[in-house]
C-alpha positions, 0 to 999 in steps of 0.5 A, spaced: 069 716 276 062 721 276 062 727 273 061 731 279 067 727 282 072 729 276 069 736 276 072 736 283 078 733 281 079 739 276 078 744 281 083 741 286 087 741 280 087 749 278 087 752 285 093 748 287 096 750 279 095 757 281 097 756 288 105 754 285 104 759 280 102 764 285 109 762 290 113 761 284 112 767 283 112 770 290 119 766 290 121 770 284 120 777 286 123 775 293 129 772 289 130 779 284 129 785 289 132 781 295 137 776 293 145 776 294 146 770 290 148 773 283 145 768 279 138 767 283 137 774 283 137 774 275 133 767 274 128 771 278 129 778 275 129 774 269 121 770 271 119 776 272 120 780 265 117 773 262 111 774 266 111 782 265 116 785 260 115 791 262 117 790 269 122 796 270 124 795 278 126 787 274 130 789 269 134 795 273 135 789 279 137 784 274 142 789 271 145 790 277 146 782 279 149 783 272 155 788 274 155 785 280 158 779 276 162 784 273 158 782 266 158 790 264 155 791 258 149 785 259 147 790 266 148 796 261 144 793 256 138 792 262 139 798 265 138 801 258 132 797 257 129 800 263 130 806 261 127 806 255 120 803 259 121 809 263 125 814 261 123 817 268 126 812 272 132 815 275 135 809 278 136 806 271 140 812 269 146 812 275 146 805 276 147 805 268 152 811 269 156 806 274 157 801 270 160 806 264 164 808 268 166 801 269 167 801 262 172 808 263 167 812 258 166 818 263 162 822 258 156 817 258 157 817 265 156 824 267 151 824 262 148 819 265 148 821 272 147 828 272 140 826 269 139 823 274 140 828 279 136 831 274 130 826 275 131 826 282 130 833 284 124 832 280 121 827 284 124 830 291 123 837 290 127 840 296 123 842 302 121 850 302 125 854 308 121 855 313 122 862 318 121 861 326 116 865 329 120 869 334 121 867 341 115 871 345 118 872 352 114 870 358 113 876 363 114 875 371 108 873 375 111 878 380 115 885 378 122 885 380 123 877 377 129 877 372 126 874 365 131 870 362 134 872 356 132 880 359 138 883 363 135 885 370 134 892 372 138 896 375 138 895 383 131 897 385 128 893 390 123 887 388 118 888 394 118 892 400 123 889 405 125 885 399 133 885 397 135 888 391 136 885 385 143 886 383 145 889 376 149 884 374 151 878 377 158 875 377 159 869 374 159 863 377 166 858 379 171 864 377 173 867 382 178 873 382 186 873 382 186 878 388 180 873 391 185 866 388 191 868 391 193 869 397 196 875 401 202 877 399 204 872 393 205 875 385 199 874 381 202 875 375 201 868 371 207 871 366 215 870 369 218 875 373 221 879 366 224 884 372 228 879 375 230 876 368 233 883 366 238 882 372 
């Protein structure tokens, strides 16, 4: 083999080492942000940190397949690891809260949990209120048109040889009980209480 021929060869070699290299560690990252097998998800969670120990999203994530596998005080421990990478990692806090109260220690889960409310705020402060313009009303185009939400005038006519515009009109499907019943039949909806007494 000739020299050009095996420097060839090593270039072939490397790239297709950090081809693997570069997948492992695609499947690695898939594996500890996405997997619902417990234990693929803490050997990914687990490649990651060997690669970058200060890797917070894995040992939170790792943590969590942890307490999922009801291995309580390994999660807490994960959990506790991230949050000292980052003290500002709110999700370490509530996800270590969770598991404490697993534990049925309350106090550190409140402790925890409400720091990281605290932590949140900071992070997503709440929107500023913001007041609505006032509705402006639109002027008729031609005098004597109702404007909605502006009660017409009194009766004057709209035009010359125009009908005029009522005051108020009546409200539409409700009839009157004189214009509902029919001559001569009792309108009262309440029983007769003259006719009980007797």
């Amino acid at each position: 083999m000739s020299e050009g021929d095996k420097s060839m060869w090593r270039t072939i070699v490397a790239a297709s080492l950090m081809l693997v290299s570069a997948t492992a560690l695609a499947d690695d990252k898939s594996d500890c942000l996405d997997s619902k097998d417990h234990n693929l998800r803490i050997k990914g969670c687990s490649a990651m940190i060997e690669r970058n120990p200060e890797d917070v999203v894995a040992y939170h994530n790792r943590g969590d397949a942890y307490g999922l596998k009801g291995e309580v005080d390994q999660a807490i421990s994960d959990y506790t690891k991230a949050i000292v990478l980052n003290p500002n990692y709110a999700p370490a806090y509530n996800s270590r809260g969770r598991a404490y109260v697993s534990k049925g220690n309350y106090v550190r889960a409140v402790d925890d949990v409400t720091k990281a409310g605290e932590l949140a705020r900071k992070v997503w402060p709440s929107p500023a209120v913001v007041k609505a313009a006032p509705v402006k009303q639109k002027q008729a185009s031609k005098p004597g048109l109702p404007v909605a939400g502006k009660p017409p005038d009194a009766e004057k006519p709209s035009a010359p040889g125009k009908a005029p515009v009522p005051e108020k009109s009546p409200a539409v499907g409700k009839a009157s009980v004189a214009e509902k019943a029919p001559e001569g039949s009792r309108q009262d909806p309440w029983p007769a209480w003259d006719s009980m007494r007797n």
